[in-house]
N, C-alpha and C positions, 0 to 999 in steps of 0.2 A: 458526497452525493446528497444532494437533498431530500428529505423525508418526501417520499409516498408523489415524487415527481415524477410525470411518464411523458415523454416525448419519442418521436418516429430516430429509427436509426439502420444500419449496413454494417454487416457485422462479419467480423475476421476469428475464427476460434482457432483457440492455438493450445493448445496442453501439451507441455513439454512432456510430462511424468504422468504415468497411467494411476490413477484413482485404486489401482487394486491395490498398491502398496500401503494404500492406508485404511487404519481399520476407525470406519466413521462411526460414529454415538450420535445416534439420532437425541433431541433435547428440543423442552419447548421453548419458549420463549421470554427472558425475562422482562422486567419491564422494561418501557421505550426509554432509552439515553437519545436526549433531543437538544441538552444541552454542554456545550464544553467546560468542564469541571477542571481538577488538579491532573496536572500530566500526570497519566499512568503507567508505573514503573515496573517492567515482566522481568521477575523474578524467575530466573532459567530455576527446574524442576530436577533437572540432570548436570551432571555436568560437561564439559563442552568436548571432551574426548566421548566420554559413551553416547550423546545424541548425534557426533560426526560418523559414528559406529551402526546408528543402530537408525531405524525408520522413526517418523513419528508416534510415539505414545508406546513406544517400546517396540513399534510396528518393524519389522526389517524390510528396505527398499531403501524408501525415500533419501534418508540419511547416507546410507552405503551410495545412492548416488549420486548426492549432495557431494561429500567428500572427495569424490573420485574427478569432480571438476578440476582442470589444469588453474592453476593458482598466480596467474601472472598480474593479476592486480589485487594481491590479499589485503585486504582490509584489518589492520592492528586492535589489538585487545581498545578499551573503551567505551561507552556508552554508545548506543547507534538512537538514534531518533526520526523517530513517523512523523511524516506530518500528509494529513491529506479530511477525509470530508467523513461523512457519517459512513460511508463500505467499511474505513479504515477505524471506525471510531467504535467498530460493532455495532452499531443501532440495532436495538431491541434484544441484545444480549448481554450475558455478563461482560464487564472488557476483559476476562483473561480467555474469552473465547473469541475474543476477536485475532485477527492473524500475526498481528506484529505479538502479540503476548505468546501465541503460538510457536511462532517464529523463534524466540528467546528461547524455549522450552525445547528444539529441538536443535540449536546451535548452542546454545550453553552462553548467549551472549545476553548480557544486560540491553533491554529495549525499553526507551521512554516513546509513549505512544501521546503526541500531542495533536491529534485530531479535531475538528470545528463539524459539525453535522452542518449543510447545508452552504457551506462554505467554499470558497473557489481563489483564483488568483484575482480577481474580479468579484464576484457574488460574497455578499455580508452572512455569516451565516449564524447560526442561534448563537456564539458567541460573542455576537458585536462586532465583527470585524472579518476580514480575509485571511486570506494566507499570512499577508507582511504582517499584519498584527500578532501573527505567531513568533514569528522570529527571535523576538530577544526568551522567550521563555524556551527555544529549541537553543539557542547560544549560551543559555545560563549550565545548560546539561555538560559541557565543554564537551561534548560527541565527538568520536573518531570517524563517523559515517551519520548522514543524514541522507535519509531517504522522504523523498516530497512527489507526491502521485496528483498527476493535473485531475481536475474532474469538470464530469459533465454538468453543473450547479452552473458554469460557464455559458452552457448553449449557447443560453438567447443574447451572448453579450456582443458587441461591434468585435469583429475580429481585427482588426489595428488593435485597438483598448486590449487585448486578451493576450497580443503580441507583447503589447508596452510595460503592462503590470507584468506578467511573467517573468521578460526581464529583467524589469525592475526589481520583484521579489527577490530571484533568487541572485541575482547581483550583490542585493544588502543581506542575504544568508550567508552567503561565501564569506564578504566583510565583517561579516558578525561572528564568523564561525573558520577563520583562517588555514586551520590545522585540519578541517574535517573533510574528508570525503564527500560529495552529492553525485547521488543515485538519482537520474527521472524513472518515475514507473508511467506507460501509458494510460492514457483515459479507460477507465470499464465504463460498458453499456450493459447491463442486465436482461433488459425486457425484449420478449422476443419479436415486437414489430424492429424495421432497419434503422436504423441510428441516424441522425441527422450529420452532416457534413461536421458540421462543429467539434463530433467528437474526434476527427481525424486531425480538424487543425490546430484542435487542443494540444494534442498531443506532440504535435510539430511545435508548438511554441515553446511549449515544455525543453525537447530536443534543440531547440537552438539556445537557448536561455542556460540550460545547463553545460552544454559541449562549451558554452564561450567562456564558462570559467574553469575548464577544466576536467570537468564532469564525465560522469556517463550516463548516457537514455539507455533505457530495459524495456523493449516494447511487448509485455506478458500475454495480445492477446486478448482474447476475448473467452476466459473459460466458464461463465457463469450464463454465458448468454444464451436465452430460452430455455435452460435449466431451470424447472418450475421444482424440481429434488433437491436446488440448492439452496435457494431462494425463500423467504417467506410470502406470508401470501400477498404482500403490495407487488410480487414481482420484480422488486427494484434491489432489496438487501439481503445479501445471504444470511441462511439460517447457520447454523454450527456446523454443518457438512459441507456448508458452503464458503463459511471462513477457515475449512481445513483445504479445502480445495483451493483456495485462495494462497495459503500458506504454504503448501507442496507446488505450486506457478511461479510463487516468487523465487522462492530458494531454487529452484529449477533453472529458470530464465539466468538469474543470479550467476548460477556455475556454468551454464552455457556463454552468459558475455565473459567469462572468467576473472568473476569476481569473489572469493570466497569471504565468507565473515569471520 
């Protein structure tokens, strides 16, 4: 998502897993990450039997209900790799409080997080390039599971063009990355005016782009949106209760498509 962007949007909120199971640490904010650096490697804190066991941050819920997901398409040991825009990149946090670093710390799984702030399947974002310029640096990780979330950086793009890079992107992901799994996660909309259409058929392009090679879409939802408690004060990026909230949606969504990691 692109830094401190506000456009009109229609918003669907969805929280699989109630907020109470986790115990959130309010924190201020570090400084702004505005550019894409070395992939960031989340080193799990627990390991992958006691956080399937126990909620996040030692929390009891989350976890006990992560696990309890039916397990018909488990995802094998291996590295899993993010890839998505500044929500996923933590802007204006540390990155191990961003969700995918989370994420590791409560499945016990190795997460390289290669995110671009302001970046799209289409939109250039502070690292110089799009999604597909990602690619070989998410294929060098040899990943058992790649997870790539569409974003709203997209908007304002021709929706044909949004369709075709999509494709296109994750076409040469799958080629790049044979062995690996791809997870779509749907587009977030943060800000509490209605979301523009775009963000819905972001989302669908994503959804067709990944089913064709195999894939799965996870549509998480909209749990941030008008959440001004999650949020920093652009309205656009969550704060650290907000990428914990982020992080109990996915894992959530996750063992509801019956996916475990």
């Amino acid at each position: 998502m692109r830094a401190l962007r506000f456009s009109p949007l229609v918003v669907r909120r969805l929280v699989a897993l109630s907020t109470a199971a986790l115990v959130l640490t309010t924190a201020g904010c570090a400084a702004e990450q505005t550019e894409h650096g070395p992939a960031t490697v989340a080193t799990p804190s627990t390991s992958p039997t006691s956080s399937a066991l126990s909620g996040p941050d030692g929390a009891e819920g989350e976890g006990a209900a992560y696990a309890a997901g039916t397990a018909d398409d488990t995802v094998g040991g291996g590295v899993i790799v993010t890839i998505g825009d500044s929500i996923m990149a933590g802007y204006g946090l540390d990155p191990d409080e961003a969700w995918p670093a989370l994420m590791a710390d409560t499945t016990g799984r190795d997460v390289v997080n290669i995110s671009c702030s302001g970046a799209g399947f289409v939109a250039v974002g502070d690292c110089d390039t799009d999604f597909a310029g990602l690619i070989g640096e998410a294929a060098a990780q040899h990943p058992s599971l790649i997870i790539v979330q569409s974003s709203d950086n997209d908007a304002d793009e021709d929706a044909d063009d949004l369709d075709a890079a999509t494709m296109d992107a994750v076409t040469a992901l799958h080629d790049a990355a044979p062995d690996a799994r791809i997870v779509g996660l749907s587009t977030l909309w943060n800000p509490s005016w209605d979301a523009p259409d775009a963000i819905a058929w972001s989302s669908d392009a994503l959804q067709a782009a990944v089913e064709a090679v195999g894939g799965r879409f996870v549509d998480i939802g909209q749990p941030l949106h008008d959440r001004a408690d999650l949020l920093q004060w652009d309205e656009e990026h969550p704060n650290v209760a907000g990428q914990r909230e982020l992080r109990t949606t996915v894992l959530s969504a996750l063992a509801e498509s019956d996916i475990t990691l």
